[in-house]
C-alpha positions as CSV (number, residue, x, y, z in Angstrom):
1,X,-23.6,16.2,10.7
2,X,-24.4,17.2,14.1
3,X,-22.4,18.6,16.7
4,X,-23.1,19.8,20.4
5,X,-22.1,23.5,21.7
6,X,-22.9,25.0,24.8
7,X,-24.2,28.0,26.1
8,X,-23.6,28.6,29.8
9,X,-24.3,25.8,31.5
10,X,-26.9,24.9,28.4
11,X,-26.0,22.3,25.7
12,X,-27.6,22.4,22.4
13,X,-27.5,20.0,19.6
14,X,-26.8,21.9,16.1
15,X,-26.1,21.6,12.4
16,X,-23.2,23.7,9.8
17,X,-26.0,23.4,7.4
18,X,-29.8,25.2,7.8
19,X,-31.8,22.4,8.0
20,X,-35.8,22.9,6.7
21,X,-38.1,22.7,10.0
22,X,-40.7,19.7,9.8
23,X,-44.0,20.0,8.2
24,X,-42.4,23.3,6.3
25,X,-43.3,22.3,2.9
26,X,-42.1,25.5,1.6
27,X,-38.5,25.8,2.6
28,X,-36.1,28.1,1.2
29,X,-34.7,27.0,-2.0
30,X,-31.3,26.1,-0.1
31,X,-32.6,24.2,2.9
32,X,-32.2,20.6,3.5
33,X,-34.0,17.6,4.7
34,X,-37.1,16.3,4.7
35,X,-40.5,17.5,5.7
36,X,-41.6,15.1,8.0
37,X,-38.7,14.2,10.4
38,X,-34.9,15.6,11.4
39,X,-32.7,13.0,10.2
40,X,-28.8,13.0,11.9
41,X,-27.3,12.4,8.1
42,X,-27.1,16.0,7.5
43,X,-24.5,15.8,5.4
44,X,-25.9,13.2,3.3
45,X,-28.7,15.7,2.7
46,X,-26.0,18.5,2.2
47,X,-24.6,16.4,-0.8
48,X,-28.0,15.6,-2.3
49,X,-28.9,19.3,-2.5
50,X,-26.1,19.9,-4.1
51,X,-26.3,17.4,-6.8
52,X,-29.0,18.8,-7.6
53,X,-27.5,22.2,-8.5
54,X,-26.1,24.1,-11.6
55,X,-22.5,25.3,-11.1
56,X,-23.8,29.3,-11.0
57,X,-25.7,28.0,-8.2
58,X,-22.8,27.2,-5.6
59,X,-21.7,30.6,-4.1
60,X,-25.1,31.2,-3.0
61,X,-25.6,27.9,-1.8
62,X,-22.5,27.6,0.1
63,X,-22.9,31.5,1.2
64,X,-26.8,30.4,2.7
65,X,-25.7,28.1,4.6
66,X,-22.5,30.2,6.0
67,X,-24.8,32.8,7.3
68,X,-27.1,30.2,9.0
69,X,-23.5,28.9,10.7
70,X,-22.1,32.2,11.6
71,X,-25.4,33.9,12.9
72,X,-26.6,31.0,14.9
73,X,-23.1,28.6,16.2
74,X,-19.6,29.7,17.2
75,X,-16.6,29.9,14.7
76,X,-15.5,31.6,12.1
77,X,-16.0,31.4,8.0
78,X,-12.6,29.2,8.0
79,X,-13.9,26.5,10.1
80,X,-17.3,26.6,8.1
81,X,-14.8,26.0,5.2
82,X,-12.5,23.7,6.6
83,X,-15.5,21.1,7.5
84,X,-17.3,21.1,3.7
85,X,-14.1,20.8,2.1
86,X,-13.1,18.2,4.6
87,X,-16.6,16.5,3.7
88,X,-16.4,17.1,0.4
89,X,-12.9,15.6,-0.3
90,X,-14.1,12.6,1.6
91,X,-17.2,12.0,0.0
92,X,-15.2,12.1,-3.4
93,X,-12.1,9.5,-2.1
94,X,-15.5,7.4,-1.1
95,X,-17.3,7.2,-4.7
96,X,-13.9,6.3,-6.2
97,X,-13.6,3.1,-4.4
98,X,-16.9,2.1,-5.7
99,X,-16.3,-0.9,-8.3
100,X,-16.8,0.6,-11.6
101,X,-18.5,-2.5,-13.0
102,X,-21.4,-2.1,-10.2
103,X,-24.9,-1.1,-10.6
104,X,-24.1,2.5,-9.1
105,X,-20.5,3.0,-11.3
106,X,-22.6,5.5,-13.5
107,X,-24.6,7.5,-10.5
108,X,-21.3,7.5,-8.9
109,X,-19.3,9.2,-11.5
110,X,-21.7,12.1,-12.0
111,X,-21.6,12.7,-8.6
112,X,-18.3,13.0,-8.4
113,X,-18.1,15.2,-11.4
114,X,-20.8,17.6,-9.5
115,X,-18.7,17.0,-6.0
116,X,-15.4,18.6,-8.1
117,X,-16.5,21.3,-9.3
118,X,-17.8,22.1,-6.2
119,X,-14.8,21.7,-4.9
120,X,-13.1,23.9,-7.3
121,X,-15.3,26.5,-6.1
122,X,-14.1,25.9,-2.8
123,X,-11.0,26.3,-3.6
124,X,-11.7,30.2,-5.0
125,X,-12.9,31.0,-2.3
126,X,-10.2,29.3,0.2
127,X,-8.4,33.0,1.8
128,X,-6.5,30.8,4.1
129,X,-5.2,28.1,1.6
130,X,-6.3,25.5,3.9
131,X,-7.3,23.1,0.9
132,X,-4.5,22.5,-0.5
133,X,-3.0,20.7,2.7
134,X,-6.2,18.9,3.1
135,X,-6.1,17.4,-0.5
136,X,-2.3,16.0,0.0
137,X,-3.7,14.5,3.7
138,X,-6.3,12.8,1.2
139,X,-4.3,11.4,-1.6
140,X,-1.9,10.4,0.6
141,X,-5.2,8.0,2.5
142,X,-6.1,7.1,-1.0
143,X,-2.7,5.7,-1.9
144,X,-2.8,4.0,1.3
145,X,-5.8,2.5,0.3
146,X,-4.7,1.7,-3.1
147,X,-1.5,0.1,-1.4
148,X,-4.0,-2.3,1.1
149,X,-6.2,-3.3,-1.8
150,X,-3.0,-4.4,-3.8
151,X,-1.7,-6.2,-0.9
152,X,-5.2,-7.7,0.2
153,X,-5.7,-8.9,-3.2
154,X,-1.6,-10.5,-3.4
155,X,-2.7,-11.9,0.3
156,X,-5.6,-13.8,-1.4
157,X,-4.1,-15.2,-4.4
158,X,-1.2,-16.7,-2.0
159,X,-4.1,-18.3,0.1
160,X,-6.1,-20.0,-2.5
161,X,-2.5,-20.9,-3.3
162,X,-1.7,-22.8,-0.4
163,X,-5.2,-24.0,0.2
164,X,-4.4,-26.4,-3.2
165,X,-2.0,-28.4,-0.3
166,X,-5.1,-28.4,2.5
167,X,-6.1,-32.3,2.5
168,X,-10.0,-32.8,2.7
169,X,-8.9,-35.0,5.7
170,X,-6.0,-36.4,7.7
171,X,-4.3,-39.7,8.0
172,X,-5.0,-40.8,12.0
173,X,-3.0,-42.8,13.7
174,X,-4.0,-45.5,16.2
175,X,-4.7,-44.7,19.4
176,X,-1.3,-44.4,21.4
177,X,0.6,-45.5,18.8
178,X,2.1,-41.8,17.9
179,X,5.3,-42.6,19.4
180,X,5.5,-45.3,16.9
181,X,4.6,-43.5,14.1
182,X,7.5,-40.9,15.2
183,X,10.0,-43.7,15.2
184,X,9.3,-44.4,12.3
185,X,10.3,-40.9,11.1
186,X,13.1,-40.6,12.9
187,X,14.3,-43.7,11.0
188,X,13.7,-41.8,7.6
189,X,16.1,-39.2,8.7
190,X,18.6,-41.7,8.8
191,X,18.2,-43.9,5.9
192,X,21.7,-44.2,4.2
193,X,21.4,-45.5,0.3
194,X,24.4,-47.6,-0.6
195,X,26.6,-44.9,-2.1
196,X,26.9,-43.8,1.6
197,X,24.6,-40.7,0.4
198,X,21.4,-39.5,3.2
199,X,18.2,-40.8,1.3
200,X,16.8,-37.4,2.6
201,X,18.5,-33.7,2.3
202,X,17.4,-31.7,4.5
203,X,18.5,-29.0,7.1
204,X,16.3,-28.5,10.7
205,X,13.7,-30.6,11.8
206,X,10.9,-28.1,11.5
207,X,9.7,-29.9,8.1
208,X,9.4,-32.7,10.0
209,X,7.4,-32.2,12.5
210,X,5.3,-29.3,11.0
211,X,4.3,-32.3,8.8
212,X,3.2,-34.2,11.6
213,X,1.0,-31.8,12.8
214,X,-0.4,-30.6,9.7
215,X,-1.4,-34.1,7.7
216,X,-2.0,-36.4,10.9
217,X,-4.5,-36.7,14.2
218,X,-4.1,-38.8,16.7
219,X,-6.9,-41.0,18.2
220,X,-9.0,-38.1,16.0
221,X,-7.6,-35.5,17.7
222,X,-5.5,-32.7,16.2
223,X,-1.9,-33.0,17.1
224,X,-0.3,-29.8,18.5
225,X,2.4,-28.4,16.7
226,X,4.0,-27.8,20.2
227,X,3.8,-31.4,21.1
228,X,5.1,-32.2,17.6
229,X,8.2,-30.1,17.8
230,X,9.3,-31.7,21.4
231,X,9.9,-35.1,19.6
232,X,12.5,-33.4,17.0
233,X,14.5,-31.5,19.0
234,X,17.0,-29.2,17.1
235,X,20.0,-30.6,19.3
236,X,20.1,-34.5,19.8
237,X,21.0,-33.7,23.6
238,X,18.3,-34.1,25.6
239,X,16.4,-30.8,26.5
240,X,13.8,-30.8,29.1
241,X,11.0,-30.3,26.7
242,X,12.1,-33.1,25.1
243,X,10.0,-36.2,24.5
244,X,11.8,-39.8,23.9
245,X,9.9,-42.2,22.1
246,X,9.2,-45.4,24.4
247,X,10.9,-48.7,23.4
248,X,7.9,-50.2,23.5
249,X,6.6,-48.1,21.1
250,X,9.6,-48.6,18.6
251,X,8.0,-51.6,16.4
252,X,8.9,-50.7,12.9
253,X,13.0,-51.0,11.3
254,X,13.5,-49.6,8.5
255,X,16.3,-51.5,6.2
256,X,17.8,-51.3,3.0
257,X,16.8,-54.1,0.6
258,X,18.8,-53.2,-2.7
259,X,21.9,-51.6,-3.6
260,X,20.3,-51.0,-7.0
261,X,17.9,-48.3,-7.6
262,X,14.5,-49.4,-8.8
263,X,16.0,-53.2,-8.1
């Protein structure tokens, strides 16, 4: 990773790591990058050095590239190891959410077998036990995570759930004719059966016209849940949103034609 420091009134660009120059094509053992351009993934090419590495390797490594930080940048050995165990910690939490049934499941896990104990080195040489703060801030975002994933993966069992219910399409009605479609609802509300008993049991009107605006159009246009809800009012007295069906628009009765069920 890059970062800008300044000098005066002189801003430079500048790297933690020591970085090999272009066209070098013998670098120090413990440079990275390429030969041919500067990319601005330095840390990327931090990471694949060190994969590369045996574990007798890392206090040099890690010490090479502290003497490149504190002769050339400002800031002390503990913010040199506050940022690559910051990286490190990170890189690991990222290579454990990889799926472990995926093409790079196996690369992953020696990489983060490399990235540990790397990272128990760190922790040797950690005089201002800075890491052990940094881990908890980091298992605490990976059980975060885990906690997101869990409930991501409850939300989308609950949607293909409901979308069993979606219709492929909706009933229309005729064009303005949804007050007498709505008449006829309000009639179901009412219907008595002959032991005196409500044919429906129910409690608010938000079923109702929820259903309305869910399963049918009107004239082929959606029907507004808004507009729905103003024709069941939750009081019968008239509000001002309120929207009366016209008499003229009331040409369906409902009756009773048995006192027997199934008659």
């Amino acid at each position: 990773m890059y970062r800008f420091v300044t000098y005066g009134e002189k801003t430079m660009l500048y790297s933690y790591f020591k970085i090999r120059d272009p066209w070098n094509f013998k670098p120090h053992q413990f440079e990275i990058g390429t030969p041919f351009i500067r990319s601005s993934f330095q840390d990327n090419h931090f990471f694949l050095k060190l994969y590369k590495l045996v574990k007798n390797e890392f206090a040099e490594f890690y010490n090479y590239h502290l003497g490149h930080y504190l002769e050339n940048f400002p800031g002390d050995e503990q913010d040199f190891h506050r940022y690559v165990s910051d990286i490190v910690s990170t890189r690991i939490a990222q290579l454990k959410l990889i799926d472990p049934f995926s093409r790079k499941a196996l690369r992953a896990k020696g990489q983060i077998q490399q990235l540990t104990t790397f990272q128990t080195f760190l922790h040797s040489v950690d005089q201002w036990k800075s890491s052990h703060a940094l881990e908890v801030v980091i298992a605490e975002k990976n059980q975060e995570i885990a906690r997101l994933k869990n409930q991501i993966s409850e939300l989308s069992d609950q949607l293909q759930a409901l979308r069993q219910f979606e219709p492929s399409t909706k009933i229309d009605i005729r064009d303005k004719h949804l007050g007498a479609f709505i008449h006829v609802i309000h009639q179901l509300q009412d219907l008595v059966l002959a032991d005196g008993r409500r044919l429906f049991n129910f409690q608010g009107q938000s079923a109702w016209y929820k259903l309305v605006s869910k399963y049918f159009t009107h004239d082929r246009k959606p029907i507004p849940i808004e507009t729905a809800r103003n024709y069941f009012p939750v009081q019968k007295e008239k509000t001002s949103k309120e929207i009366e069906v016209p008499r003229h628009l009331r040409l369906f009765k409902i009756i009773l034609t048995s006192s027997e069920p199934g008659a």
